[in-house]
DRENGULUM-903736 format. One line per 2 residues: number of its first residue (from 1); their letters; for each residue x, y, z of N, C-alpha, C. Coordinates in Angstrom, 2 decimals. Each point is the difference from the previous one (the first is absolute). Layout:
N
NUM) A) X:Y:Z:X:Y:Z:X:Y:Z  ...
! end
This chain:
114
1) XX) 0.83:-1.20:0.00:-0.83:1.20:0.00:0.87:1.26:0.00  1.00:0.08:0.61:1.38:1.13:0.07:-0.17:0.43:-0.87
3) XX) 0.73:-1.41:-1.20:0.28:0.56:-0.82:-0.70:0.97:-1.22  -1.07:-0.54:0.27:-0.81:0.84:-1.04:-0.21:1.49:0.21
5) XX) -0.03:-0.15:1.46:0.11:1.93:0.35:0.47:0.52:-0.22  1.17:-0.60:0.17:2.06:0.72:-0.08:0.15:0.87:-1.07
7) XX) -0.50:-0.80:-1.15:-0.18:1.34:-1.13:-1.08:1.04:0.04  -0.55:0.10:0.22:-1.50:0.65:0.33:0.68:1.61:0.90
9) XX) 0.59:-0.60:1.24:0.64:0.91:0.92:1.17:0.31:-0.36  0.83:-0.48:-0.94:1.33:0.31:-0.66:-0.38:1.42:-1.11
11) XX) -1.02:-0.11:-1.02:-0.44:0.64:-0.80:-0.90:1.25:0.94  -0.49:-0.11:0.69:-0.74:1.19:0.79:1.00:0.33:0.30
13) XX) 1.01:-0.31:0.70:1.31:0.91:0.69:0.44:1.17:-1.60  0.00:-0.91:-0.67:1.13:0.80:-0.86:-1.36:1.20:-1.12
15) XX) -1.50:-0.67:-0.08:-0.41:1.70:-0.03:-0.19:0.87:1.29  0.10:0.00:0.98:-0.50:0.82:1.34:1.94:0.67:-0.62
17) XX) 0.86:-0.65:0.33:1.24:0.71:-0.35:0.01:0.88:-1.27  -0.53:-0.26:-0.91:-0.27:0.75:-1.41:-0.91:1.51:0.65
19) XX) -0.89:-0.25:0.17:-1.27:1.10:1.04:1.07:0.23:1.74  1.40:-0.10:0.00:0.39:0.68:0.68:0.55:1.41:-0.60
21) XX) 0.44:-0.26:-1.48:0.86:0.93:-0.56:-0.78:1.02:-0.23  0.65:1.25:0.14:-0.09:1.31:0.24:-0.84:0.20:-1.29
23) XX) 0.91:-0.24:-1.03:-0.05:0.53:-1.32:0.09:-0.97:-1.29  -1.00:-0.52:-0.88:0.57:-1.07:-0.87:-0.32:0.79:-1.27
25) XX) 0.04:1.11:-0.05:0.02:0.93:-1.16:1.78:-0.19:-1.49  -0.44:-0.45:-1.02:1.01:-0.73:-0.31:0.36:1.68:-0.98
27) XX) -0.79:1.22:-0.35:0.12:1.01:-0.47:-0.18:-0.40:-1.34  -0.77:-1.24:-0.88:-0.26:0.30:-0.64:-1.64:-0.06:-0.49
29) XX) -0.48:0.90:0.65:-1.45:1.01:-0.32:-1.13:-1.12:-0.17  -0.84:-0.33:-1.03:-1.05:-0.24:-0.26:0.15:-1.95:0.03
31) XX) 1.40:-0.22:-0.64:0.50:-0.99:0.45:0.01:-0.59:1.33  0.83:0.75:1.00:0.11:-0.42:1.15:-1.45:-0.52:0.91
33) XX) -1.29:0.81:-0.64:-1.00:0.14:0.60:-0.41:-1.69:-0.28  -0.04:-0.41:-1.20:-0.34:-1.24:-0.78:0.75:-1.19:0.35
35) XX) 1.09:0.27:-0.20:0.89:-1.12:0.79:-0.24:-0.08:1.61  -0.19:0.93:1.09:-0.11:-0.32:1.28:-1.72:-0.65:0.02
37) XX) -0.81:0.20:-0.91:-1.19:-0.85:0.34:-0.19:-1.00:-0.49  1.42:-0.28:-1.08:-0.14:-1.27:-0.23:0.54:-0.73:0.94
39) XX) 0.74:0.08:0.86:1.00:-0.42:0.87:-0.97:-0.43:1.07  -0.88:0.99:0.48:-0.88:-0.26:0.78:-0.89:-1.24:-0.57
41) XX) -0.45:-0.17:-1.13:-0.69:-1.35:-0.41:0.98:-0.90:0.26  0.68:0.27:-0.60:0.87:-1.27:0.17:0.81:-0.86:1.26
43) XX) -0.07:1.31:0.66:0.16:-0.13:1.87:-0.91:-0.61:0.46  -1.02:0.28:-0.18:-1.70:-0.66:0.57:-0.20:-1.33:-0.76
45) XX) -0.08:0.12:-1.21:0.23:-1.63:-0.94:0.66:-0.93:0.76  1.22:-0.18:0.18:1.00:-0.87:0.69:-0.50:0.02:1.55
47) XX) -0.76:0.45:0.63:-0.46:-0.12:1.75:-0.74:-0.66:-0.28  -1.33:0.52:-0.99:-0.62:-1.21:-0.13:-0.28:-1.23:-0.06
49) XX) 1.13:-0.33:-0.81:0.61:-1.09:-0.60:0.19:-0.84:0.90  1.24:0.73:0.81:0.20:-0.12:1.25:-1.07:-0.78:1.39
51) XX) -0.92:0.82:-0.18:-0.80:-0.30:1.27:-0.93:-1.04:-0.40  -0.30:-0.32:-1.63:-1.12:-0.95:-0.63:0.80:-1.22:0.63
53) XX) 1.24:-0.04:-0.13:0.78:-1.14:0.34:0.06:-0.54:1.61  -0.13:1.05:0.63:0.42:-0.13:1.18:-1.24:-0.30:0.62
55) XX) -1.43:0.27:-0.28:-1.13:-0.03:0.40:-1.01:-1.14:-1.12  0.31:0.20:-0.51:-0.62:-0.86:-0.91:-1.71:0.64:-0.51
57) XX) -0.05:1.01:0.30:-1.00:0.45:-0.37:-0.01:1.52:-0.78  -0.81:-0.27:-1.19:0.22:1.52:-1.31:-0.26:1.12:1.11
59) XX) -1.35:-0.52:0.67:-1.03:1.18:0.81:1.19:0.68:1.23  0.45:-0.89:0.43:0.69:0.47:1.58:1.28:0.34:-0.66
61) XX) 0.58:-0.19:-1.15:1.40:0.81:-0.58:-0.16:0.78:-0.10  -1.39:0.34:-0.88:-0.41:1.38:-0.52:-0.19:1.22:1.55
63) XX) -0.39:-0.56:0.11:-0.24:0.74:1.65:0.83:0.51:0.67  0.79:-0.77:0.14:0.94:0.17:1.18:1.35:0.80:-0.88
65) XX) 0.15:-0.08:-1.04:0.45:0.66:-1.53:-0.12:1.63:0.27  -1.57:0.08:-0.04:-0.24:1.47:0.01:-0.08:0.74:1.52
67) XX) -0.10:-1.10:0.60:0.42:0.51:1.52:0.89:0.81:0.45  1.22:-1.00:-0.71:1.19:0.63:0.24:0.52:1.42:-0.80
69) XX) -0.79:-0.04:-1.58:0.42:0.79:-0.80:-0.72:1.91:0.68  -1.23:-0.45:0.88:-0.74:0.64:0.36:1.22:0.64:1.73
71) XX) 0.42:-0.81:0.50:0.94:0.07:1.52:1.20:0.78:-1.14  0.45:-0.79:-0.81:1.45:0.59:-0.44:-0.18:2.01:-0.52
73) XX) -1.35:0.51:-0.26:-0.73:1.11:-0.57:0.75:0.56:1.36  -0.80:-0.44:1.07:-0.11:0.80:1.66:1.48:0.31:-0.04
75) XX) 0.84:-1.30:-0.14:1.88:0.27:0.54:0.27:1.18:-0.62  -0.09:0.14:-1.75:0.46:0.91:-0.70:-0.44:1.76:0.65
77) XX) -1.30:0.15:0.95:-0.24:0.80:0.44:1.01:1.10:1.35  0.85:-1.59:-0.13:0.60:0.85:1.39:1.50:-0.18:-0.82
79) XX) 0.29:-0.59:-0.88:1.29:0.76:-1.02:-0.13:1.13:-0.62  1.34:0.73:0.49:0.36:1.36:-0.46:0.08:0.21:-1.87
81) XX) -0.64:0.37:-0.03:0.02:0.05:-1.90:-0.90:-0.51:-0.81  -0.95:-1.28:1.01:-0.81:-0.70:-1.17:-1.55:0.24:0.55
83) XX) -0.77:-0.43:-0.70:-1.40:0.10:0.45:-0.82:-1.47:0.10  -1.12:-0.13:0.74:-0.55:-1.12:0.09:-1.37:0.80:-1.19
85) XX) -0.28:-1.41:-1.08:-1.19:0.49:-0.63:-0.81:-1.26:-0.57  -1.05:0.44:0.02:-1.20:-1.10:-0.20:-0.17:-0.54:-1.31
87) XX) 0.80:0.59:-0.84:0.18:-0.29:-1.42:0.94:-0.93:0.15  0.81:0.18:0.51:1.76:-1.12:0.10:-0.93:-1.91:0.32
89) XX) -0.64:0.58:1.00:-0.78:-1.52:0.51:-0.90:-0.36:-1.12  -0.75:0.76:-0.36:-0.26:-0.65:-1.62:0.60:-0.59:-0.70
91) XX) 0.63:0.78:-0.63:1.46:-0.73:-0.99:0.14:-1.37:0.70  0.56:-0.02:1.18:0.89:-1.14:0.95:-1.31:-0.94:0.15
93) XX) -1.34:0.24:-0.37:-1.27:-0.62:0.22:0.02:-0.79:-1.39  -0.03:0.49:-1.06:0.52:-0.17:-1.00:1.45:-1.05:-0.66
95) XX) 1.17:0.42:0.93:0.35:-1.26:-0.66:-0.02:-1.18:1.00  -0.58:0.02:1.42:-0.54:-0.70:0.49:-0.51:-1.42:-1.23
97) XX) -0.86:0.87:-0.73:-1.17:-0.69:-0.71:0.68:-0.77:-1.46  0.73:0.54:-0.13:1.31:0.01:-1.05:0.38:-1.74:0.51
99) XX) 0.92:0.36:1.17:0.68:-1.12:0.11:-1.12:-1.03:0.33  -0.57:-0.11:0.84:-1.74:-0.97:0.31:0.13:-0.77:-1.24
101) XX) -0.67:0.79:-1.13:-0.50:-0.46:-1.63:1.27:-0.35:-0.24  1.44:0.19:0.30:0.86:-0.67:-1.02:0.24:-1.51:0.68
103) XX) 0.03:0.24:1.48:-0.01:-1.77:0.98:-1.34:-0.50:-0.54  -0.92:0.59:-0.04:-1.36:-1.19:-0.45:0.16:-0.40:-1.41
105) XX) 0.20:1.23:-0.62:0.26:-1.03:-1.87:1.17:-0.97:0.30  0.77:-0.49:0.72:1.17:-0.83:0.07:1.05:0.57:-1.00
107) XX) 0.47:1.54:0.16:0.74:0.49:-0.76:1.51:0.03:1.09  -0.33:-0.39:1.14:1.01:-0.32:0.71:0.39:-1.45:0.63
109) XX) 1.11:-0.50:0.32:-0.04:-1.28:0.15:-0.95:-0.52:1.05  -0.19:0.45:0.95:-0.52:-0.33:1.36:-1.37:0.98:0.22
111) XX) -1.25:-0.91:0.08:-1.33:0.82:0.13:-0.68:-0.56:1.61  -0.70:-0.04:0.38:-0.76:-0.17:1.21:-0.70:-1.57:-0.61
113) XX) -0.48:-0.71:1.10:-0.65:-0.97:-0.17:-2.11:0.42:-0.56  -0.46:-0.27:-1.15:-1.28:0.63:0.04:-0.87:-0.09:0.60
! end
């Protein structure tokens, strides 16, 4: 059972550390805006992933997915430079849903029992 967490809590560490940084402004403009929300899907995609595995359930990944993406909003509130916003948890709601649909089509090796 560990083990299945281990990544789950390995990968939350390292976005809460991402939503520690001050500043992830890369200076280039309309770009930078596009690439950091893709990042954010793709941050949320892989938890998912993550937690479908560890729980075995789409419903309680998804959940506990946007839980966090929704807690990680609050942290960014008390970092100097960034903002917590209700749009970000969308997105992160989003590729939530992303990664879900790519473990249920069996586009990854390892899916949940049905």
């Amino acid at each position: 059972m560990t083990s299945r967490w281990l990544p789950v809590l390995v990968w939350a560490c390292v976005i809460f550390a991402f939503s520690s940084i001050p500043s992830l402004n890369s200076g280039l403009g309309t770009w930078d805006y596009v690439l950091r929300k893709l990042a954010h899907t793709a941050e949320y995609a892989i938890l998912a992933v993550l937690l479908v595995r560890a729980t075995g359930s789409y419903a309680w990944a998804f959940a506990l997915t946007v839980a966090y993406a929704a807690s990680d909003e609050v942290h960014q509130l008390f970092v100097r430079g960034r903002h917590g916003s209700p749009v970000d948890v969308a997105i992160d709601a989003l590729g939530a849903l992303i990664g879900l649909a790519a473990a249920r089509s069996k586009l990854l090796p390892w899916t949940p029992e049905r």
